[in-house]
KEDO-682779 format. One record per residue (C-alpha): y, z, x; chain; residue in one letter; residue number from 1. Coordinates in nm, 3 decimals, always signed. Each point is the difference from the previous one (the first is absolute). Layout:
<node><v>Y</v><w>Z</w><u>X</u><unit>A</unit><code>a</code><pos>NUM</pos></node>
...
This chain:
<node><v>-0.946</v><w>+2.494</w><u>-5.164</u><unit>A</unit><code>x</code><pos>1</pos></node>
<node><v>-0.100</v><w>-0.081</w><u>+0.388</u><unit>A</unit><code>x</code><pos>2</pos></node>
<node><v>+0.295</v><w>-0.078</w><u>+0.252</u><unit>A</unit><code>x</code><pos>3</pos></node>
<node><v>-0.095</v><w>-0.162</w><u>+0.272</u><unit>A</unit><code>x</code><pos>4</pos></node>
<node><v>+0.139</v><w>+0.071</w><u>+0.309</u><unit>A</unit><code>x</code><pos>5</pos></node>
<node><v>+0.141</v><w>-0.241</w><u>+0.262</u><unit>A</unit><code>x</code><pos>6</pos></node>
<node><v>-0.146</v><w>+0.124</w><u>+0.315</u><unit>A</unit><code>x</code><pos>7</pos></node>
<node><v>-0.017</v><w>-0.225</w><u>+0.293</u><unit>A</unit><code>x</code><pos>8</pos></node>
<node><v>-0.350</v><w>-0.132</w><u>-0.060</u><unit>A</unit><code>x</code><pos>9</pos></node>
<node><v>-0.166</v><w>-0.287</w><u>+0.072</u><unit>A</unit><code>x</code><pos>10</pos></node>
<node><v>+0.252</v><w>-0.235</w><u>-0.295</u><unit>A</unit><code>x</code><pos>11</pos></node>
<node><v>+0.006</v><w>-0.349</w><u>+0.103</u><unit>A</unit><code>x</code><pos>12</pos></node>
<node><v>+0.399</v><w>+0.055</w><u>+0.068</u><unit>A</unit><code>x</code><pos>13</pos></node>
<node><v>-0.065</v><w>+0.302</w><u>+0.245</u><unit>A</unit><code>x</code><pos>14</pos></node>
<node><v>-0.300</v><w>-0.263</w><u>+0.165</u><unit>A</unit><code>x</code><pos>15</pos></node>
<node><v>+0.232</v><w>-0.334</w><u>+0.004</u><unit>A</unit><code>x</code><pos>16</pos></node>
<node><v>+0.273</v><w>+0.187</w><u>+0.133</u><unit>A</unit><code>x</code><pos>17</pos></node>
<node><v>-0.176</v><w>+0.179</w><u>+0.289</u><unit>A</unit><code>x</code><pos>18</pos></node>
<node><v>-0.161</v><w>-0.329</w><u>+0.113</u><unit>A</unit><code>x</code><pos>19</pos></node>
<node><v>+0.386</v><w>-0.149</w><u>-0.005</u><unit>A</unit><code>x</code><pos>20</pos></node>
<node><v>+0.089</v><w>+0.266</w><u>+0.233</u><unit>A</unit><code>x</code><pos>21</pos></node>
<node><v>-0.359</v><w>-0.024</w><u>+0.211</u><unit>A</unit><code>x</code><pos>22</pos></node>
<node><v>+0.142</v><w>-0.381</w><u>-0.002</u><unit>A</unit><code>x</code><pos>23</pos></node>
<node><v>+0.332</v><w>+0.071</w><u>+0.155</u><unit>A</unit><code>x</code><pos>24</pos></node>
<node><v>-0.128</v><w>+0.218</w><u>+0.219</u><unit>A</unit><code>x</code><pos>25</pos></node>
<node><v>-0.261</v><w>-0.289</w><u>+0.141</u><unit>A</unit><code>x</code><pos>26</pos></node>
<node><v>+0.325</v><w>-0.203</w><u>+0.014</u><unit>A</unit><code>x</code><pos>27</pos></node>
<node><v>+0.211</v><w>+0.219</w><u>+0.194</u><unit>A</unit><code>x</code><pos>28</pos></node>
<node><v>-0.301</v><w>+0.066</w><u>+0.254</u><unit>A</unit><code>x</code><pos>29</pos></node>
<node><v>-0.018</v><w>-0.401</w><u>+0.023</u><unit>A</unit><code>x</code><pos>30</pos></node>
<node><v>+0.368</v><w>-0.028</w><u>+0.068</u><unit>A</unit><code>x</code><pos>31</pos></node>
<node><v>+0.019</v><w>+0.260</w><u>+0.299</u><unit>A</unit><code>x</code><pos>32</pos></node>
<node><v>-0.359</v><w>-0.168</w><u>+0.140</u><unit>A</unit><code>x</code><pos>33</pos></node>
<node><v>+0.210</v><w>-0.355</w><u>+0.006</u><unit>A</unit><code>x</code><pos>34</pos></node>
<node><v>+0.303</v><w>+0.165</w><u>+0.177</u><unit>A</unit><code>x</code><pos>35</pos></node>
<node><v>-0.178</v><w>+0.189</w><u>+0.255</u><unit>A</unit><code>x</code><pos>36</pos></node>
<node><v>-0.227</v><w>-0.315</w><u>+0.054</u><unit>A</unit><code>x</code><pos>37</pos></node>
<node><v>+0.346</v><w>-0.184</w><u>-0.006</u><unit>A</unit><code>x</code><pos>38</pos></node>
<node><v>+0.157</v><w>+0.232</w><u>+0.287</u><unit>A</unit><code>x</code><pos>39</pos></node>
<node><v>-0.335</v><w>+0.005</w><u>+0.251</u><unit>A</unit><code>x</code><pos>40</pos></node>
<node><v>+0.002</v><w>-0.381</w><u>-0.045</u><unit>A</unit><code>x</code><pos>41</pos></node>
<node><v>+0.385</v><w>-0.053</w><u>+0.111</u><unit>A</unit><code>x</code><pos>42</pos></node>
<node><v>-0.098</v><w>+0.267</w><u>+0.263</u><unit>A</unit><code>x</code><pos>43</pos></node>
<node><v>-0.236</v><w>-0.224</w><u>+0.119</u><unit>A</unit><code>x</code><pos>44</pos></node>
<node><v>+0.145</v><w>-0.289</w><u>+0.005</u><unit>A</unit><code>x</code><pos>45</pos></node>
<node><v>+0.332</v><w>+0.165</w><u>+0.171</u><unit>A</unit><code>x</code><pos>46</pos></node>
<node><v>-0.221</v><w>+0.097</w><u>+0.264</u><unit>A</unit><code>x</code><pos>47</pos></node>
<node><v>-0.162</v><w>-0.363</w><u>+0.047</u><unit>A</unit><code>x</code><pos>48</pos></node>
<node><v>+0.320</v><w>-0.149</w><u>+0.009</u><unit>A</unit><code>x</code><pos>49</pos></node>
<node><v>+0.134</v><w>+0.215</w><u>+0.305</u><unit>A</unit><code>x</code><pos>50</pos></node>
<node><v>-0.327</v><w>-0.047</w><u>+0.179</u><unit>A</unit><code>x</code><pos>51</pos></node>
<node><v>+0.071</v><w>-0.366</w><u>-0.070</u><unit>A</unit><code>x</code><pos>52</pos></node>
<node><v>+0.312</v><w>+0.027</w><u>+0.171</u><unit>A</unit><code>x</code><pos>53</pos></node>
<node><v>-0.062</v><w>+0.187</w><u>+0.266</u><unit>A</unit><code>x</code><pos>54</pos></node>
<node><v>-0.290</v><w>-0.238</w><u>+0.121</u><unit>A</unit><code>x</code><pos>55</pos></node>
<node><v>+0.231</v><w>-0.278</w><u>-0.028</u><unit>A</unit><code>x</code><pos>56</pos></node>
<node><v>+0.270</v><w>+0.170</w><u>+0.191</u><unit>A</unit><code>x</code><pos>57</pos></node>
<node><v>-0.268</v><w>+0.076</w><u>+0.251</u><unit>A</unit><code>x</code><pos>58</pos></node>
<node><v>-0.106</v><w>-0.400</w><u>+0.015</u><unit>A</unit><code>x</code><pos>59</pos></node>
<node><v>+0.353</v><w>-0.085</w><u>+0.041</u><unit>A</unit><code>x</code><pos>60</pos></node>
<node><v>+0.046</v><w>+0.268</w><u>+0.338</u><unit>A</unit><code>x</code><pos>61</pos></node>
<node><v>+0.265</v><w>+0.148</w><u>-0.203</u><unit>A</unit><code>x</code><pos>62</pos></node>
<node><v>+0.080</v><w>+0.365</w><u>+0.149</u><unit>A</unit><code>x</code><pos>63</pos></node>
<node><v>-0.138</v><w>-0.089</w><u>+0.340</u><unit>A</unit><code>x</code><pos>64</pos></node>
<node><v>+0.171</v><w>-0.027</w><u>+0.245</u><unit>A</unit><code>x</code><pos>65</pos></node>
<node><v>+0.122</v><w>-0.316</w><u>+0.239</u><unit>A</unit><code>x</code><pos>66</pos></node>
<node><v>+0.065</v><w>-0.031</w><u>+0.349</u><unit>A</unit><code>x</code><pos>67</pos></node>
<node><v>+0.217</v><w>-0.322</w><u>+0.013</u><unit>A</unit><code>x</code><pos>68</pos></node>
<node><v>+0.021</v><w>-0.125</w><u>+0.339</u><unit>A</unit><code>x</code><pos>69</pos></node>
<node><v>+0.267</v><w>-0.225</w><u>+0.070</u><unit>A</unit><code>x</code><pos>70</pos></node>
């Protein structure tokens, strides 16, 4: 009688289970994408909103300075 041996072949278990883990992996690459995309974004917007500000502080003459003559 034949045994047959349980190698790591090409079984439809060893195939479904390394395209689970090719899966997770795709995930996990997705996930750090969306929080590096996340960070540059509030980056940018952290930066907008203090150019904002200064620009309106600028309109305003705030920080210059004011000879009041009495």
């Amino acid at each position: 009688m034949t045994s047959v041996s349980k190698g790591g072949g090409l079984s439809a278990e060893n195939l479904a289970q390394q395209a689970r883990i090719r899966e997770k992996a795709r995930e996990s690459a997705a996930q750090d994408n969306a929080r590096k995309h996340n960070a540059d974004a509030e980056r940018i917007a952290a930066d907008r909103r203090a150019d904002n500000a200064r620009r309106s502080a600028k309109a305003q003459g705030v920080g210059r300075k004011v000879d009041i003559k009495a």
